[in-house]
C-alpha positions in Angstrom: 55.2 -10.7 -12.4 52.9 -12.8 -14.1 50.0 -11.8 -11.6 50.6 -8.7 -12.7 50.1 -9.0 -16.2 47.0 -11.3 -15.8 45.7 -8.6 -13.3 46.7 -5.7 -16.8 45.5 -8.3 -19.4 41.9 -8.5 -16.7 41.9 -5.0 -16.6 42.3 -4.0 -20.1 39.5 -6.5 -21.0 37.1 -4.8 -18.8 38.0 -1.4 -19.8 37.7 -2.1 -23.6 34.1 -4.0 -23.2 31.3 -2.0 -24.2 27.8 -2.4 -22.5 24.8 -2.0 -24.5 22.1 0.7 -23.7 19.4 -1.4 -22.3 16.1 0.7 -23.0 13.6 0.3 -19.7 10.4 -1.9 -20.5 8.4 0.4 -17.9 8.5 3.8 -17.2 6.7 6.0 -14.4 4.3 8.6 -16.4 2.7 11.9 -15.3 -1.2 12.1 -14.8 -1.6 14.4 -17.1 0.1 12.6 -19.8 -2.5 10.0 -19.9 -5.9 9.7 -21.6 -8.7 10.4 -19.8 -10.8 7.7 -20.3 -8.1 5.7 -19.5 -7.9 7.2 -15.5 -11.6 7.6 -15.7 -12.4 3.9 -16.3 -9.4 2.7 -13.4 -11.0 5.0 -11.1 -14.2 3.9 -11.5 -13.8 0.6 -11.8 -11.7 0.7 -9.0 -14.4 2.7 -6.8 -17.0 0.0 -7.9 -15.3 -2.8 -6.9 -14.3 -1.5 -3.3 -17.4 0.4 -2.5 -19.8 -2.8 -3.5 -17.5 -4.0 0.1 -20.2 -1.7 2.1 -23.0 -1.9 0.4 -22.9 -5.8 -0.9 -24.2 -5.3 -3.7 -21.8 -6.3 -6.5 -22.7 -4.5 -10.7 -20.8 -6.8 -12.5 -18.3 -5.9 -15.4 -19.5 -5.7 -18.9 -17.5 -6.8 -21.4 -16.9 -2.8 -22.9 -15.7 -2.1 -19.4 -13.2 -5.2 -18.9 -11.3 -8.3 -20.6 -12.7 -12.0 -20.3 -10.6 -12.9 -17.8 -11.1 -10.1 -15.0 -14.9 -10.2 -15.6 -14.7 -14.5 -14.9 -12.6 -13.7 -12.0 -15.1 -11.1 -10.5 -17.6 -13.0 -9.1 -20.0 -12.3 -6.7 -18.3 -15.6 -4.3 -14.8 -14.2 -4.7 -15.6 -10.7 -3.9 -17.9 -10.9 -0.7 -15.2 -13.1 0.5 -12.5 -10.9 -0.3 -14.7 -7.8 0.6 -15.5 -10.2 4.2 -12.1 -10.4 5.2 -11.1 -6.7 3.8 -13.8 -5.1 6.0 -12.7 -6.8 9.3 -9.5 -5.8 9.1 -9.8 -2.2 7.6 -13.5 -1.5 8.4 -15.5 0.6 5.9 -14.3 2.2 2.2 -14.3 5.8 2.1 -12.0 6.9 -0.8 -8.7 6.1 -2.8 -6.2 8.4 -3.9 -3.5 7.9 -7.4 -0.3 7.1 -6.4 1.6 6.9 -9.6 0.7 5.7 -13.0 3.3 3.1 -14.8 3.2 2.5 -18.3 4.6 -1.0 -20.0 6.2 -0.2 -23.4 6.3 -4.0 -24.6 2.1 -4.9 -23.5 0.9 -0.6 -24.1 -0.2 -1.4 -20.9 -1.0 1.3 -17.8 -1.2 0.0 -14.4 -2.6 3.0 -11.9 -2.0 2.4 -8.1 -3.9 4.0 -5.3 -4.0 4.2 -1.9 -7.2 2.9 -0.7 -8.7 5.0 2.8 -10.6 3.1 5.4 -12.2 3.7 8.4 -9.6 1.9 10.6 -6.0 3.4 9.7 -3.8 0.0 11.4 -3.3 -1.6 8.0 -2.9 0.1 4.6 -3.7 -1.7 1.8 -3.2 -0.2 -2.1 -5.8 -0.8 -5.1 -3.6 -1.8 -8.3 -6.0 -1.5 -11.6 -4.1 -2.3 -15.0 -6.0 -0.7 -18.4 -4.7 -2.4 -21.8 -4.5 -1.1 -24.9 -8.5 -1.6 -25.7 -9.3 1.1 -22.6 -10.2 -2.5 -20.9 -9.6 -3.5 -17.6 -7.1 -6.6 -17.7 -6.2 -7.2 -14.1 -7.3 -5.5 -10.9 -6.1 -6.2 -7.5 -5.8 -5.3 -4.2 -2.5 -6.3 -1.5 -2.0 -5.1 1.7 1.6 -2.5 2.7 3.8 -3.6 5.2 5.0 -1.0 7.7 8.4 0.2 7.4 10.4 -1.1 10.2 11.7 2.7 12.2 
């Protein structure tokens, strides 16, 4: 009997408790709801960075174009031997394509994902370019897709 009344008392508790509406700090935007300098300077920055992989010839960032940070981190070292490794793997660039566009509420940040296209299709890799609030680049970066086991 007195199982029983914990087990009501239990119940009753859960029943009454109200949970808050927790408001999403990200949300999945359309295209065409973005700026256009804002997918502009992703995908051209974006293009720049993977096509200097064939051609090895690196323009770096200016400062209008990208944050502090991203243009300390691009150096001509790091990327011929990211680009070294990337092109053995997935041979030349050819093109990427938008996958979605996510926008952070709390940073009025956007981060645009594409698929990146190379000449060898075994191993997909996605391009991941993130414009701040300042139309500046404030992270780029590249990571290679798992298959999904059948």
């Amino acid at each position: 009997m007195k199982f029983k009344l914990a087990l009501l008392a239990f119940f009753l508790l859960i029943v009454s408790c109200k949970s808050k509406k927790v408001e999403p700090t990200f949300v999945l935007i359309d295209s065409s709801k973005v700026e256009a300098v804002k997918k502009e300077r992703a995908f051209d920055l974006g293009t720049r960075l993977l096509e200097s992989c064939n051609s090895s010839r690196f323009k770096p960032f200016s400062s209008e174009e990208a944050t502090d940070r991203v243009i300390q981190n691009a150096t001509l070292e790091k990327i011929s031997a990211t680009c070294q490794k990337i092109n053995q793997r997935n041979g030349k660039f050819n093109f990427i394509k938008l996958l979605d566009i996510t926008y952070f509420k709390s940073t009025d940040e956007y981060i645009f994902r594409y698929k990146i296209d190379y000449e060898k299709k075994y191993f997909k890799r996605e391009l991941s370019v993130t414009i701040d609030k300042d139309n500046k680049v404030s992270a780029i970066s590249t990571k290679e897709i798992k298959p999904k086991p059948l």
